[in-house]
C-alpha positions in Angstrom: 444.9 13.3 203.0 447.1 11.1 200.8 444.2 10.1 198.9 442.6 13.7 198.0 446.3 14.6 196.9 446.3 12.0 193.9 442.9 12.8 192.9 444.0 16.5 193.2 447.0 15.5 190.8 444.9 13.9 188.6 442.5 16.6 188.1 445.8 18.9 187.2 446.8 16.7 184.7 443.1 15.9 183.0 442.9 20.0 182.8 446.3 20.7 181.1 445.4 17.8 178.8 442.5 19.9 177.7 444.0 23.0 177.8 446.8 21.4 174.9 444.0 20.2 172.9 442.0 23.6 172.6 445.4 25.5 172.2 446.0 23.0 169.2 442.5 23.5 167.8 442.8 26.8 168.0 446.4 27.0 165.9 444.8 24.9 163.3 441.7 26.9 163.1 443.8 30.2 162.4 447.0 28.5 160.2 444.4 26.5 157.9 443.4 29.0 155.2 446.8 29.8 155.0 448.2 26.0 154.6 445.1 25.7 152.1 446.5 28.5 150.0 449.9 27.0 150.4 449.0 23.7 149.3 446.4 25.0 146.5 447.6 23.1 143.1 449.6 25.9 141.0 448.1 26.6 137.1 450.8 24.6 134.7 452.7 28.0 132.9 451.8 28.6 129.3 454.7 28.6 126.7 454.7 31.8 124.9 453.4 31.8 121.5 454.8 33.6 118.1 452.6 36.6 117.5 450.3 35.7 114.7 451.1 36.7 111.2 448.0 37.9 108.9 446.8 35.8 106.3 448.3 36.0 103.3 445.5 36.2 100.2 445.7 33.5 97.6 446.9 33.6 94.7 445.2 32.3 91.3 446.4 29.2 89.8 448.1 29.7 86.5 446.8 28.4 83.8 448.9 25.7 82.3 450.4 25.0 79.2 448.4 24.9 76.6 448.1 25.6 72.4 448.7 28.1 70.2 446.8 29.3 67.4 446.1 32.0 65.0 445.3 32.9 61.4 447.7 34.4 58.6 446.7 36.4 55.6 447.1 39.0 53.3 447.9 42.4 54.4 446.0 44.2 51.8 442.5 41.6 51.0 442.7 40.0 54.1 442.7 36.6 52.1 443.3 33.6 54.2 446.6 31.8 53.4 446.1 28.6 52.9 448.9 26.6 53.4 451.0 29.3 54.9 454.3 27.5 57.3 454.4 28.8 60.8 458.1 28.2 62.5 457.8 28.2 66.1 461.6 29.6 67.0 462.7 29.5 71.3 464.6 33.0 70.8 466.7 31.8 73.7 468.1 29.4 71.8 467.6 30.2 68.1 465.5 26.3 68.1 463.0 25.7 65.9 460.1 24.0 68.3 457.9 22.9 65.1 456.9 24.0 62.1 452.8 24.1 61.5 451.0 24.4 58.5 447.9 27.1 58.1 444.6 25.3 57.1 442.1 26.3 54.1 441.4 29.3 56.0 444.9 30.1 56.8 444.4 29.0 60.5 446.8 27.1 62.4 447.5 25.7 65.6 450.5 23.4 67.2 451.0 20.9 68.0 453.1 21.6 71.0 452.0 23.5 74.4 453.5 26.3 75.6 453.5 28.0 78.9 451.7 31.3 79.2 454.1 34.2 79.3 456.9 32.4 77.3 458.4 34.3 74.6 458.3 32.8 71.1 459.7 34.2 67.8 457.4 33.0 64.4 458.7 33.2 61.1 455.6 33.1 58.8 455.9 32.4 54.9 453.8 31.5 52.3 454.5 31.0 48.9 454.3 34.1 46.3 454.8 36.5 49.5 457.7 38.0 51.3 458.3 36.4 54.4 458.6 38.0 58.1 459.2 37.2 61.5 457.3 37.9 64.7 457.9 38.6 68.6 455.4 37.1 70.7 454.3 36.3 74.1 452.1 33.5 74.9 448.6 35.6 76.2 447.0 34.7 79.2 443.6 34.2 78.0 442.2 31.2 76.8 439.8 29.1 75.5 439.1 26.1 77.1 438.4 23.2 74.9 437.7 19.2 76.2 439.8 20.1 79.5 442.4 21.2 77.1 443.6 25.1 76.8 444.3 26.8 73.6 445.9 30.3 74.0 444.9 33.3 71.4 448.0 34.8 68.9 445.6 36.6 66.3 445.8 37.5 62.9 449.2 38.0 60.9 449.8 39.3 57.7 452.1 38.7 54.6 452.9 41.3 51.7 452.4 39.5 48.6 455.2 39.8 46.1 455.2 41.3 42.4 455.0 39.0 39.6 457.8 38.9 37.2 455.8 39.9 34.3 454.5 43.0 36.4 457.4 44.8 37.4 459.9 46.6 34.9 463.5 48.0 35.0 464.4 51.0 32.6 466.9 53.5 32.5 466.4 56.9 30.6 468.7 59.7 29.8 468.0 63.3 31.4 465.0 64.0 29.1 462.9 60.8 30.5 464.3 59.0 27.3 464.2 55.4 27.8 467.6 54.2 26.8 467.2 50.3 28.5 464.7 48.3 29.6 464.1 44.5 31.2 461.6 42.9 33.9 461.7 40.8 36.8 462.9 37.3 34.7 464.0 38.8 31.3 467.1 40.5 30.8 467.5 43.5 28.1 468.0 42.2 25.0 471.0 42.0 23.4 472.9 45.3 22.3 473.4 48.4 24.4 471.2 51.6 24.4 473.1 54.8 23.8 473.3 58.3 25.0 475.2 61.2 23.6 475.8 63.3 26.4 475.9 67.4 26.1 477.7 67.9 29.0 480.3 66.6 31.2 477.5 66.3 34.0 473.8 65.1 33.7 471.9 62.4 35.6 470.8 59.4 34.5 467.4 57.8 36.3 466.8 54.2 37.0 463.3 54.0 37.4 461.7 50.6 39.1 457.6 50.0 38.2 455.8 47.9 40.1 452.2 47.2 39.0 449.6 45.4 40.6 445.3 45.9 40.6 442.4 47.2 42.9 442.1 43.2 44.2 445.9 42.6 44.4 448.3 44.9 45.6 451.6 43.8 45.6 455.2 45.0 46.3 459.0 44.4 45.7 461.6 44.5 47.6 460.2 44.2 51.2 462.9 43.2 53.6 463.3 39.1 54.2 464.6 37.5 57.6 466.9 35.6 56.5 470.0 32.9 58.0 473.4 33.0 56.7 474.7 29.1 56.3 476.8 30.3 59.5 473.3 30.6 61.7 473.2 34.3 61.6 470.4 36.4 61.4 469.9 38.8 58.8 467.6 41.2 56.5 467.6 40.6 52.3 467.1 43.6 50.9 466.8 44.7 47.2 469.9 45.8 45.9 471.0 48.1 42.2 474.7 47.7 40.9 475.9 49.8 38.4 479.7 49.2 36.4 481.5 51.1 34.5 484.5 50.3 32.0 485.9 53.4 33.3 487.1 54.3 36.1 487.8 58.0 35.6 484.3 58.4 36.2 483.3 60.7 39.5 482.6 58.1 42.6 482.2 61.2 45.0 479.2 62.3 42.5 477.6 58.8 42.8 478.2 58.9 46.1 475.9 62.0 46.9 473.0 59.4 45.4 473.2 57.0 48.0 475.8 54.7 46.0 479.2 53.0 47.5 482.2 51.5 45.4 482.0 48.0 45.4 484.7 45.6 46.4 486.8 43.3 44.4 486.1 45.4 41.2 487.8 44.0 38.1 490.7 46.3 36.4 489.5 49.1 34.8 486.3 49.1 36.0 484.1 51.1 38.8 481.9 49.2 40.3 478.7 50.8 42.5 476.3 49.7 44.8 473.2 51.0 46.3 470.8 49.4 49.1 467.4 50.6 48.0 464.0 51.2 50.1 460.9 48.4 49.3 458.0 49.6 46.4 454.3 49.0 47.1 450.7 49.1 45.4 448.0 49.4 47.3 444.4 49.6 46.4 444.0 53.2 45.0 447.8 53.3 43.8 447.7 50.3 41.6 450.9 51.1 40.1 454.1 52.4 41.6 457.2 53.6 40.5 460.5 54.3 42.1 463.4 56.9 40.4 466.7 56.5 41.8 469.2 59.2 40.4 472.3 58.5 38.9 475.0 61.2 38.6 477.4 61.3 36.1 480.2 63.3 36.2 482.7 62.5 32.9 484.7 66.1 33.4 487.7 64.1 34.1 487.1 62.0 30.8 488.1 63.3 26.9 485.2 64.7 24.4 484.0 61.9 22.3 485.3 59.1 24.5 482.6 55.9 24.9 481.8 54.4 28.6 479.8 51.4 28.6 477.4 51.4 31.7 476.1 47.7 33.2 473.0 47.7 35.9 472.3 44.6 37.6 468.9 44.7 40.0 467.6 42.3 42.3 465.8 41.9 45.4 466.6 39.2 48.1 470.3 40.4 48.9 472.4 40.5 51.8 474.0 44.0 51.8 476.9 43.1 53.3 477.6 40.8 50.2 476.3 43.2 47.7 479.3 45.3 48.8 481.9 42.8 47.5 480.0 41.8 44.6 478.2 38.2 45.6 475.3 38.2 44.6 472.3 35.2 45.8 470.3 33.4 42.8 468.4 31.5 45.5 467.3 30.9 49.0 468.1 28.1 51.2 466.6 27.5 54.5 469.2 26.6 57.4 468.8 26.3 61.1 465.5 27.1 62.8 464.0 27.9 59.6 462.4 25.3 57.3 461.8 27.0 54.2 460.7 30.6 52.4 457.9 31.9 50.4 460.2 33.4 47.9 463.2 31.3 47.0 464.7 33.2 44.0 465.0 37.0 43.2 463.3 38.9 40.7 465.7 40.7 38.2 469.7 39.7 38.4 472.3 40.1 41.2 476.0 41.0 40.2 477.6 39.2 38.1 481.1 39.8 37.0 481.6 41.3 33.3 483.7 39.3 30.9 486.4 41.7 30.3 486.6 45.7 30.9 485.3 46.5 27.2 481.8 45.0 28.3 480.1 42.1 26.1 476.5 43.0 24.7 475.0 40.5 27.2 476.8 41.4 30.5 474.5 43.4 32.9 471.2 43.5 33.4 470.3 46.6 31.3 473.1 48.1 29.2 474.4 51.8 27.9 477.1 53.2 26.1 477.2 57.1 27.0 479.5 59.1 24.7 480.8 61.6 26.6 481.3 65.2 25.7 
């Protein structure tokens, strides 16, 4: 009895044995897909990323700095300039860059780059023509040349200038009497021309004649850039003064012509100014002439009484000068400007009589007018 009651035991003890073993299989047949998800390695979390921004196109590369070059010539034959002067002027700064010199065919080019799109100012002169000043911009297009770029400025064009022996002065009384007369480098001779007026009011004309031919035309007057010793910009301009040893005469009558008193007059004397527009030829109108009206009004002046009457002429005149009689007998070049292609006027700026009875050499031209 004692013995079946181990073996008994022992048979308990073998089955709960067993019975633990299958109730742990069993737990770790129906927890493992869930401890497999647990344990499943976790995807590493992305950084978020700046939205992407669209592709900008591409710009062209600008085409560096390169040469200048054009031609110069005459307005009205198209005649290559040779030897014309180019100034290359920064406007900014009122520099002169260079100065270049126009080949046998009037073509030049620098000898310093510039970038395209810079703005440039060229004063162009030549000798025997009136000089002028241009506004560019450095073009975009090119020419390429041995890896080098030259940049396109075209043609520019010069008025050529009257000669001295082809332009005249006169002055006539009403009837288209010619009472005075002188050209571009010789004054009137001397003496005075005289008028006996038959009334108190008449005009007198100042006539201007410029001649030229079919293959030349040419002009006087045309305006001229110019720079004052003091670096400032200006415009010459042709310019007639008129005197008179008396100063009874009417200044509101010469006034109605265009003319204004003049500054710094000596005693006794009226003294009148007038800025004047330029005269050309051209190849059908080989000879021009200009009239400029004088009014005379001696009302205030006795019956028989003699007023002398001076003209000076001349183009090439700063008319802020004219109006306090000085007068410019030649042209120097200062700052950005190396030179001109007129240096001296045609005819005679003011210059200040003797006394106020007039010698027979002051003036220009000359009258006496005998009132009435």
């Amino acid at each position: 009895m004692k013995r079946l009651g181990w073996k008994s035991g022992k048979a308990a003890g073998l089955g709960i044995l067993i019975l633990a073993v299958f109730i742990a299989a069993l737990a770790a047949f129906l927890v493992a897909p869930y401890l497999q998800q647990y344990l499943k390695p976790q995807a590493l979390q992305q950084m978020p990323t700046a939205p992407q921004q669209p592709s900008q196109p591409q710009q062209p590369a600008q085409a560096p700095a390169g040469f200048i070059f054009g031609q110069i010539q005459d307005i009205d034959t198209a005649a290559a300039l040779d030897s014309a002067k180019v100034d290359v002027i920064d406007p900014a700064s009122n520099k002169l860059l260079e100065t270049i010199t126009a080949d046998s065919n009037g073509k030049f080019t620098s000898v310093n780059v510039y970038e395209p799109g810079k703005s440039l100012l060229l004063h162009i002169y030549s000798t025997g023509y009136y000089d002028k000043e241009f506004t560019i911009k450095v073009p975009s297009t090119y020419t390429l040349v041995s890896n080098s770029y030259y940049y396109p400025l075209g043609v520019f064009q010069l008025k050529k200038r009257v000669a001295a022996d082809s332009i005249s002065f006169k002055i006539q009384d009403p009837t288209g009497t010619t009472l005075a007369s002188a050209d571009g480098d010789t004054a009137q001779s001397s003496g005075f021309g005289s008028y006996s007026a038959s009334s108190t009011s008449f005009n007198l004309m100042f006539l201007i004649s410029v001649t030229g031919t079919t293959s030349q035309p040419v002009a006087f007057g045309e305006p001229v850039p110019y720079v004052t010793p003091q670096l400032q910009k200006e415009q010459l301009r042709p310019v007639l003064w008129l005197a008179f040893n008396s100063t009874a005469i009417n200044l509101e009558k010469l006034r109605s012509a265009g003319f204004e008193r003049m500054e710094n007059s000596p005693n006794n004397v009226l003294v009148v100014y007038k800025v004047l527009s330029p005269i050309e030829t051209n190849k059908i109108n080989t000879a021009q002439t200009m009239t400029i009206q004088i009014p005379v009004d001696t009302s205030s002046i006795s019956s028989g009484t003699k007023v002398a009457m001076l003209a000076w002429i001349a183009d090439l005149q700063r008319p802020a000068d004219a109006a306090i009689g000085v007068k410019i007998s030649s042209l120097t070049a200062y700052g950005p400007y190396s030179g001109y292609g007129v240096t001296s006027p045609l005819g005679q700026g003011y210059t200040a009589p003797s006394s106020s009875t007039f010698a027979n050499t002051d003036g220009w031209l000359r009258i006496v007018i005998t009132c009435s």
